[in-house]
Backbone bond lengths (Angstrom), bond angles and torsions (degrees), N, CA, C in turn:
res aa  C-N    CA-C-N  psi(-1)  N-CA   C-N-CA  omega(-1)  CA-C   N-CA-C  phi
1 X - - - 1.459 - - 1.528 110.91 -
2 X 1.109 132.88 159.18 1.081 160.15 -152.93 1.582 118.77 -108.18
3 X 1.421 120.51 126.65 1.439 106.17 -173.32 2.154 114.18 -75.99
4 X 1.829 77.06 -26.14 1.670 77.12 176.29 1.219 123.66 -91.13
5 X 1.580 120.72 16.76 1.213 126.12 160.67 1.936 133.85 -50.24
6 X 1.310 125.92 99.77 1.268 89.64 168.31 1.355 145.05 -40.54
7 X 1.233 133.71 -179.14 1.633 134.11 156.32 0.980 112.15 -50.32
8 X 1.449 123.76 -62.79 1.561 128.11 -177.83 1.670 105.33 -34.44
9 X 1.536 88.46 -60.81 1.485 81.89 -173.55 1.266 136.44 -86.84
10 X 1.470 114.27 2.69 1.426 122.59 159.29 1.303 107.75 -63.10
11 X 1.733 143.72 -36.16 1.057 148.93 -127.55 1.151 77.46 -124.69
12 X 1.358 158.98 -38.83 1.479 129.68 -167.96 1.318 97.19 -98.95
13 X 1.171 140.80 -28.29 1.690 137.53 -173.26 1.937 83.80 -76.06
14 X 1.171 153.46 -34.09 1.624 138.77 179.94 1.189 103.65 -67.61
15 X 1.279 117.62 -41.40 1.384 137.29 -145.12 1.737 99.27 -81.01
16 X 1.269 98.86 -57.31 1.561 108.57 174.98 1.743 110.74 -46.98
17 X 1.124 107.01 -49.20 1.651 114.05 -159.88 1.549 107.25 -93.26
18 X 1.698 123.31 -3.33 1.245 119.92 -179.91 1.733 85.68 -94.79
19 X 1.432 123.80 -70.04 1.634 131.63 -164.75 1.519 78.43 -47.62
20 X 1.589 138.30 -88.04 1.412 122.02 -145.42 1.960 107.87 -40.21
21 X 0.954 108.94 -52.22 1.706 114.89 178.54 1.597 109.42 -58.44
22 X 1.435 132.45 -49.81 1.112 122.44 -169.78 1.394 117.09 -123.28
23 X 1.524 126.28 -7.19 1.665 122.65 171.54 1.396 92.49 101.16
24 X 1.525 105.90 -173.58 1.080 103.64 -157.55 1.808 105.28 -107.66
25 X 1.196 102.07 -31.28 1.668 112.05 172.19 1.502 117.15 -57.18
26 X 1.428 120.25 -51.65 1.674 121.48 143.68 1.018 149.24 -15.38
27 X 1.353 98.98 -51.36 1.558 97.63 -167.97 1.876 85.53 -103.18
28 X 1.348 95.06 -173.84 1.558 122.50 -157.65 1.205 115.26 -150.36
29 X 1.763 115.26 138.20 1.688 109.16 -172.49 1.593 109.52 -57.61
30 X 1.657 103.66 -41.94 1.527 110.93 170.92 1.294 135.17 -13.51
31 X 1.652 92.14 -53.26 1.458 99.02 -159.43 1.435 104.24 -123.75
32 X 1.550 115.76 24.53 1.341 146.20 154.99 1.759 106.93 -70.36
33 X 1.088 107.44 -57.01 1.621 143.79 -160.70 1.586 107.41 -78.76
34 X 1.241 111.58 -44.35 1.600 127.79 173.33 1.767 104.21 -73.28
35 X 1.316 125.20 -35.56 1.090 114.64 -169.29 1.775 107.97 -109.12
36 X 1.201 105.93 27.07 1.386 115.56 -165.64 1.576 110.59 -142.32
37 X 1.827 107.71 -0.02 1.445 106.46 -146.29 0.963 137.29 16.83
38 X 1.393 130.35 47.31 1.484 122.51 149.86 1.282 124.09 -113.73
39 X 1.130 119.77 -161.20 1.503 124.22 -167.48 1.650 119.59 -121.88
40 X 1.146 114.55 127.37 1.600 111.87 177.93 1.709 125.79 -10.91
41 X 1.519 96.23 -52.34 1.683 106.13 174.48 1.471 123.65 -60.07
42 X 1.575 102.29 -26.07 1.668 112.12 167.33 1.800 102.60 -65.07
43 X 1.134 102.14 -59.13 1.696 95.15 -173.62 1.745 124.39 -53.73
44 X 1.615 102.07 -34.20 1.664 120.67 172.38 1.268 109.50 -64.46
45 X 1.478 123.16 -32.31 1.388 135.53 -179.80 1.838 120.68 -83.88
46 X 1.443 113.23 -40.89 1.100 102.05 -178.19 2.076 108.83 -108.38
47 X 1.093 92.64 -5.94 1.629 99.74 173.91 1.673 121.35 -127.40
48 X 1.067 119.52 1.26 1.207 126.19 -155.31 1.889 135.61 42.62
49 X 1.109 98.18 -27.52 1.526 97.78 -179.77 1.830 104.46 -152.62
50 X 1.524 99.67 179.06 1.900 99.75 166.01 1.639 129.02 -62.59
51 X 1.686 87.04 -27.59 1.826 112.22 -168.53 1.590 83.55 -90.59
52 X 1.118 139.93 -27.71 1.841 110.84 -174.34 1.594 90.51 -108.36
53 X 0.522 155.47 -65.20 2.122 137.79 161.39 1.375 105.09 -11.00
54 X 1.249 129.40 -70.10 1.424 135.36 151.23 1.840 113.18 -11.00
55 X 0.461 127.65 -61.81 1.521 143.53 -145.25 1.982 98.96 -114.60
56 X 1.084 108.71 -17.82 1.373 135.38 172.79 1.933 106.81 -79.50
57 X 1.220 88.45 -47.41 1.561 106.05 -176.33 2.156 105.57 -59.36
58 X 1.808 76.62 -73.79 1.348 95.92 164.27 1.902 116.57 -21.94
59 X 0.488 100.36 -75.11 2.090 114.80 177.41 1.579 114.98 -50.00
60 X 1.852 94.82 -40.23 1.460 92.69 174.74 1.465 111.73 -85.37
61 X 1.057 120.78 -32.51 1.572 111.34 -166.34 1.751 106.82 -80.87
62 X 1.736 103.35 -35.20 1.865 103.81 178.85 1.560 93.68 -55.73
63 X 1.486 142.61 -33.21 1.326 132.89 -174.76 1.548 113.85 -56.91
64 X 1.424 98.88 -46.01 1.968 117.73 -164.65 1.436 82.18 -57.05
65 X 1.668 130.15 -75.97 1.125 136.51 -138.58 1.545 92.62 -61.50
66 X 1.314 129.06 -30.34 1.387 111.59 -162.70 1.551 104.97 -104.26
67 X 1.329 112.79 -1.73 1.766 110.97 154.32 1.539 119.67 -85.95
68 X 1.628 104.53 -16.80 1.501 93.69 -157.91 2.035 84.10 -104.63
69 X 0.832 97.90 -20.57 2.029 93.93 -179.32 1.567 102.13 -129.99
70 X 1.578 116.39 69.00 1.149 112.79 178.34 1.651 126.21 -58.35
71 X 1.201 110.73 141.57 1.734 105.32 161.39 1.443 109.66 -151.54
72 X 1.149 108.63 160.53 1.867 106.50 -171.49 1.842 103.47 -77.14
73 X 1.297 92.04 136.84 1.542 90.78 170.20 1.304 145.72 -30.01
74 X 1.197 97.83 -43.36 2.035 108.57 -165.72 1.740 91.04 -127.47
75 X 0.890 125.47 -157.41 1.600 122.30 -179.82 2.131 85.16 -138.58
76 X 1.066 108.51 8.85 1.621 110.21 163.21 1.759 115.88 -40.41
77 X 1.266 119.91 114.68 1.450 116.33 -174.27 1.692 121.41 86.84
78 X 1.146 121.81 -44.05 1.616 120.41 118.94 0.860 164.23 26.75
79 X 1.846 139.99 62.30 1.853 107.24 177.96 1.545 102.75 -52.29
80 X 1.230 110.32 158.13 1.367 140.89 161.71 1.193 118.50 -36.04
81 X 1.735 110.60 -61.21 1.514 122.13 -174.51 1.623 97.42 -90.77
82 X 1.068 141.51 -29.44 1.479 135.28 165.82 1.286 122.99 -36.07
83 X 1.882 116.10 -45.33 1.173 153.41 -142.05 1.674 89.98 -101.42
84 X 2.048 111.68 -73.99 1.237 99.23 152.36 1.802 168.74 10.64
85 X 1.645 70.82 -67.00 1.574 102.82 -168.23 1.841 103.58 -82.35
86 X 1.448 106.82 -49.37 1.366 128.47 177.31 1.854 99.91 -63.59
87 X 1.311 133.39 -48.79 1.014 129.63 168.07 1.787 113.58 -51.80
88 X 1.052 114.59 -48.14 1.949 107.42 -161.34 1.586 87.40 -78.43
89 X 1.036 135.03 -36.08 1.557 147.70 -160.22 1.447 96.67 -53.67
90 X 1.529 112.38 -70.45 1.121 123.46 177.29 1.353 131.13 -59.43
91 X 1.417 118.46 -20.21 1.511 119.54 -176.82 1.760 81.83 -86.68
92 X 1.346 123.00 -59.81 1.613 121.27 -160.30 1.764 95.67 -52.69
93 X 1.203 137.86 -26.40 1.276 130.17 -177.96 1.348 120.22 -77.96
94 X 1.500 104.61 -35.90 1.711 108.32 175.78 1.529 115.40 -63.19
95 X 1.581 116.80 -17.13 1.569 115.04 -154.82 1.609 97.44 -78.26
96 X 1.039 100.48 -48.76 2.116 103.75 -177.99 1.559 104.67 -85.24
97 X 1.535 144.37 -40.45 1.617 130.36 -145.05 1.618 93.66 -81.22
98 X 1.554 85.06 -162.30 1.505 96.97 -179.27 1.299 110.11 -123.98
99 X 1.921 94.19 -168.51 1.475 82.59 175.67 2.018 103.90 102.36
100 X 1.507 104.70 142.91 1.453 90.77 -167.50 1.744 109.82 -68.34
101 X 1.378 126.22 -44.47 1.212 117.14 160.39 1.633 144.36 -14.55
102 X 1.784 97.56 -28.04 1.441 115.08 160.81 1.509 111.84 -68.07
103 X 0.932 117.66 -33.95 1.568 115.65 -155.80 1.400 98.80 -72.51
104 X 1.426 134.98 -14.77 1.106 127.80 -169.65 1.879 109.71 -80.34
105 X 1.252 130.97 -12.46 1.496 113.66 -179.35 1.488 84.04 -108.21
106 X 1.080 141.99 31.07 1.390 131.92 163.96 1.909 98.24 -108.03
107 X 0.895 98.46 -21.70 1.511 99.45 -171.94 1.800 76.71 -82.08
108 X 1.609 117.20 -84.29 1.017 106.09 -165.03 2.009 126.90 -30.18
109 X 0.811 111.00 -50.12 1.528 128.07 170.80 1.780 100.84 -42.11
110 X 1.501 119.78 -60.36 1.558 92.25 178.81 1.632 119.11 -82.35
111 X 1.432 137.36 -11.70 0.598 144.97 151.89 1.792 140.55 -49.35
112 X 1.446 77.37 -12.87 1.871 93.65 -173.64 1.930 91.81 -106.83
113 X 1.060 116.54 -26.60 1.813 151.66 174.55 1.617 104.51 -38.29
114 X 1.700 91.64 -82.41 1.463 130.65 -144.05 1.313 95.01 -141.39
115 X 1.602 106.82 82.95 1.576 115.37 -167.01 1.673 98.56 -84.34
116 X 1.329 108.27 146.49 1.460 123.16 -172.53 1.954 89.48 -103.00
117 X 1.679 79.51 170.84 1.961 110.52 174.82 1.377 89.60 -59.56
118 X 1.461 133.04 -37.71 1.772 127.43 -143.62 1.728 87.48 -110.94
119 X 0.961 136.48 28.55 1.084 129.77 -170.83 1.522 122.31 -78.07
120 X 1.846 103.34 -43.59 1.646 119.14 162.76 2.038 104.12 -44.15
121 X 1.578 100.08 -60.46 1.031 101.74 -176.69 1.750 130.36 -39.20
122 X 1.384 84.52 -53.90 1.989 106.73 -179.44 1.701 96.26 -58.24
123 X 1.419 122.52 -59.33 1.235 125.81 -175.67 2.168 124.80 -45.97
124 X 1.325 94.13 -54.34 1.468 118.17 150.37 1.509 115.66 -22.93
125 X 1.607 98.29 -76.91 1.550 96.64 -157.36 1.747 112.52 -114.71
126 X 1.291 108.11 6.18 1.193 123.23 169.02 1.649 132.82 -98.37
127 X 1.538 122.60 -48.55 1.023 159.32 -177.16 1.152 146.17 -95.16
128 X 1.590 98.06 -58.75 1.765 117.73 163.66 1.604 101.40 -60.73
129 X 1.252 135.06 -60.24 1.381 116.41 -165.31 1.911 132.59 -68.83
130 X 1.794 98.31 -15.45 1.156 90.17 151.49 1.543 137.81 -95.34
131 X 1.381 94.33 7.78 1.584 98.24 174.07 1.594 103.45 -84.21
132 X 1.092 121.28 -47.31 1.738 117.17 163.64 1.660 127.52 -40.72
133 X 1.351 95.13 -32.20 1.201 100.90 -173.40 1.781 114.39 -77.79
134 X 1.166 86.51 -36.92 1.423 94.64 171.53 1.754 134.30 -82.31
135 X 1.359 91.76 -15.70 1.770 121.29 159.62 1.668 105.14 -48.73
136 X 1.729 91.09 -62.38 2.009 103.62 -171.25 1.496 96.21 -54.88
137 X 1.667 102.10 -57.68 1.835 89.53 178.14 1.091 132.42 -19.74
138 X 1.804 102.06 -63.47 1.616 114.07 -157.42 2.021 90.40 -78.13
139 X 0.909 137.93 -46.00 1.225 131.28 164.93 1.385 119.36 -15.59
140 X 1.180 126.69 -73.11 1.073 133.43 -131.30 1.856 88.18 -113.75
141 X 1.559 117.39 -6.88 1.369 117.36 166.00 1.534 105.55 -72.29
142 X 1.407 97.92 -68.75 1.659 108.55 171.24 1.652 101.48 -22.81
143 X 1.783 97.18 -94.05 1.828 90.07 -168.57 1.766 71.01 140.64
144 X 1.522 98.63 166.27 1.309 117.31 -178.00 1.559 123.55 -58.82
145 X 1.621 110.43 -2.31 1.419 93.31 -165.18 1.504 114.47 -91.00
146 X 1.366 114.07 -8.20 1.125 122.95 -142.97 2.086 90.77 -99.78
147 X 1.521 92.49 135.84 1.379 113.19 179.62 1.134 127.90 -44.28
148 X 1.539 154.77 171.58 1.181 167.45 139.25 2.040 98.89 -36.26
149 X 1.725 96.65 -59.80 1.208 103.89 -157.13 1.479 117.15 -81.22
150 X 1.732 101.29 -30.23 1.434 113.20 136.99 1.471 131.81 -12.82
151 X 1.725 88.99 -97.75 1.990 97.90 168.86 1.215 119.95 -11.71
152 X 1.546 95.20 -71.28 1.694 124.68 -163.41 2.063 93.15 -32.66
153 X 1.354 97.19 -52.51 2.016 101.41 -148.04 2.143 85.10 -68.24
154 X 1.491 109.49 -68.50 1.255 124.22 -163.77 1.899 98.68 -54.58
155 X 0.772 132.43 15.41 1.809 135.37 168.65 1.584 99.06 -114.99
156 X 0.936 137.27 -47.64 1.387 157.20 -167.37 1.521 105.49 -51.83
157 X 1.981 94.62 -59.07 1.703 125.37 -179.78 1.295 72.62 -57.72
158 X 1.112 121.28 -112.39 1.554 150.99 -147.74 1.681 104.35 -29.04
159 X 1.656 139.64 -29.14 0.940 127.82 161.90 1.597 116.24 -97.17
160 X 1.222 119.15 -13.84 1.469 106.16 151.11 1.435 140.61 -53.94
161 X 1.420 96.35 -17.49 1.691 90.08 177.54 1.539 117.88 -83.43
162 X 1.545 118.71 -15.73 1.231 123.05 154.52 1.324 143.42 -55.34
163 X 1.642 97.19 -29.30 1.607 111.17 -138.55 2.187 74.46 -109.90
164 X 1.353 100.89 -33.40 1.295 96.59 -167.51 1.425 95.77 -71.70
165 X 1.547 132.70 -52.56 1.416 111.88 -156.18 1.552 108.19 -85.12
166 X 1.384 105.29 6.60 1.616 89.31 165.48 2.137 111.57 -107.32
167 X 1.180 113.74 0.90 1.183 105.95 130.72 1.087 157.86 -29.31
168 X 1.631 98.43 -76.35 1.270 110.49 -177.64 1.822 106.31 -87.98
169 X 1.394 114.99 1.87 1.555 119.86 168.14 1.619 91.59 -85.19
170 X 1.012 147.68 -54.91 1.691 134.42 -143.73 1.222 90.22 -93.71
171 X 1.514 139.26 -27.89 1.593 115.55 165.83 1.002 116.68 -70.92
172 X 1.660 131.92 -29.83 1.636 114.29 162.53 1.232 134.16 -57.90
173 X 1.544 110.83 -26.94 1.423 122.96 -172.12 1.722 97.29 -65.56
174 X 1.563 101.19 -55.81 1.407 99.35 177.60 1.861 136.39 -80.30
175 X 1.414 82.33 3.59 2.164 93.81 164.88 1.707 97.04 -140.84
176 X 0.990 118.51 73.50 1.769 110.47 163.54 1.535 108.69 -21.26
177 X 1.297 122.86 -73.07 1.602 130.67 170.53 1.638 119.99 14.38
178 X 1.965 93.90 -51.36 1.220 102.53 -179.88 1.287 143.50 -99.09
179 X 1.443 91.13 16.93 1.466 122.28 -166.55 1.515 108.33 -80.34
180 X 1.754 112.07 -22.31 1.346 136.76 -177.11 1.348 108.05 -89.52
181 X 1.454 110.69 -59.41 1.641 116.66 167.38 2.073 121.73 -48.21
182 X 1.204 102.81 -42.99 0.953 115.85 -152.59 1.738 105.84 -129.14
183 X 1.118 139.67 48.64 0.939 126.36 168.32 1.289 156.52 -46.26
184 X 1.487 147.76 118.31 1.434 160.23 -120.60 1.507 128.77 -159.38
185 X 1.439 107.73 77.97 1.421 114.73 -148.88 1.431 99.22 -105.18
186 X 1.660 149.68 100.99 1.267 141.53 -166.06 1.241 77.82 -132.20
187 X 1.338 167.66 -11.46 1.413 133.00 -160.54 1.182 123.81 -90.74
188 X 1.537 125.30 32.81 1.194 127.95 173.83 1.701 106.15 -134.44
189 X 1.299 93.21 177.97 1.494 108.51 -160.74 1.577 87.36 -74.74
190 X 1.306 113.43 -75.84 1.241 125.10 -146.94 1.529 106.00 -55.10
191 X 1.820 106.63 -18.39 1.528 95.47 -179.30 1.651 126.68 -90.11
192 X 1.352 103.22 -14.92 1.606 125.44 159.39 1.711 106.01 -67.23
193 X 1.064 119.26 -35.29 1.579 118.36 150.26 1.051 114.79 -44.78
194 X 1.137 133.87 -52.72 1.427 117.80 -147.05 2.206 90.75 -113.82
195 X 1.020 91.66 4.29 1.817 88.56 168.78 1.875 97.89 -85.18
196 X 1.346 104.78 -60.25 1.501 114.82 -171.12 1.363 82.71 -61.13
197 X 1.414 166.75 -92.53 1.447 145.00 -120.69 1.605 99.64 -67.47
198 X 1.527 126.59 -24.42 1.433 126.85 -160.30 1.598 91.63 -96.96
199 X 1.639 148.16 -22.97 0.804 166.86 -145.06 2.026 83.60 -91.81
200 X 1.677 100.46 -79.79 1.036 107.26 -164.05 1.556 126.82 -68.34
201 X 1.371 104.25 -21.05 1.490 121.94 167.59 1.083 102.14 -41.82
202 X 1.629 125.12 -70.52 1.757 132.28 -179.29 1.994 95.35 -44.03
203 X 0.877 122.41 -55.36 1.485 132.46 -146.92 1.745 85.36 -62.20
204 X 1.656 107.51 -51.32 1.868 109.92 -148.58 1.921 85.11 -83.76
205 X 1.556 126.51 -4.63 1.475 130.45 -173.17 1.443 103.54 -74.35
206 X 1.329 99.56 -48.00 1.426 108.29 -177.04 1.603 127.64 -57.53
207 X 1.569 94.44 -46.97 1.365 118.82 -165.41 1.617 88.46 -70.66
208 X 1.111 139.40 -52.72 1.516 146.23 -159.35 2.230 101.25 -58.02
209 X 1.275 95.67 -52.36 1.175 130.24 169.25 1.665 107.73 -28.23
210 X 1.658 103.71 -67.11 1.739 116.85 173.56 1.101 97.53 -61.55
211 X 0.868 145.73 -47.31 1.840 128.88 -151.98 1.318 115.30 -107.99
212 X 1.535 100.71 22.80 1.824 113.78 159.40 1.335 108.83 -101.26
């Protein structure tokens, strides 16, 4: 931290990196405040509570991730699978690097875990819209023939491979144990290659599929 940091912003840069590490039931304004030097009344004052600091966090860190692993919003202007491709790339990159932008699928990960009261909320305005977005993607990759009920499964595929390997990465981080049992090797290029080629295989399976 920074000496020319405000409070505010000492308290959301602690805040960010204690909830991403421990969730939100865990951690504590306390020890928000201890690692931020400030004092409870700073947090009552510039956030009002744990649940709006919380949710404070939330806003700041979805920002980091989308400065530090940029991609364009919509796949508007775009191929589809270009747009795609740049999307899974970037979520598979945030799960291992650094940097505050990481902290955001670790937050997501206990949060998807150890679902909170604000959870509709987080889901809403955090989450739900890039899963749509990536729906229109896979749409408009496919081509018109492809079903409602279709979509629904091949978006599902296509965001599971994200959602899964940072799963099964934040339970290793948090039990080494299983790091032996269960091994989980993403920190290289070539192996995020070969997730996105297995990603799209299902994607180009499908598509082959319609036009029989």
């Amino acid at each position: 931290m920074s000496k020319k940091q405000t409070t505010k912003e000492r308290l959301i840069e602690a805040a960010s990196e204690i909830f991403a590490r421990k969730g939100f039931r865990e951690t504590t304004v306390a020890e928000i405040c201890e690692v931020s030097k400030a004092n409870i009344a700073a947090v009552n004052y510039h956030f009002g509570d744990k649940t709006k600091l919380y949710l404070a966090v939330w806003n700041y860190l979805y920002e980091a991730s989308q400065n530090q692993f940029p991609v364009p919003k919509t796949h508007k202007g775009l191929d589809p699978e270009t747009w795609l491709r740049q999307f899974l790339h970037s979520r598979l990159q945030q799960i291992t690097a650094e940097g505050t932008g990481s902290l955001f699928p670790k937050l997501i990960h206990h949060e998807m875990t150890e679902i909170t009261a604000e959870h509709e909320q987080i889901l809403l305005t955090y989450l739900r819209p890039n899963h749509l977005h990536v729906r229109n993607a896979i749409r408009d990759f496919m081509g018109e023939s492809i079903s409602e009920e279709q979509l629904s499964v091949a978006t599902l595929n296509f965001m599971g491979v994200h959602i899964s390997m940072n799963l099964g990465y934040q339970k290793q981080v948090q039990h080494p144990a299983l790091q032996k049992e269960f091994p989980l090797i993403i920190h290289s290029e070539d192996v995020l290659q070969q997730i996105e080629h297995f990603a799209f295989g299902g994607l180009n399976e499908v598509k082959k599929g319609l036009s029989q």
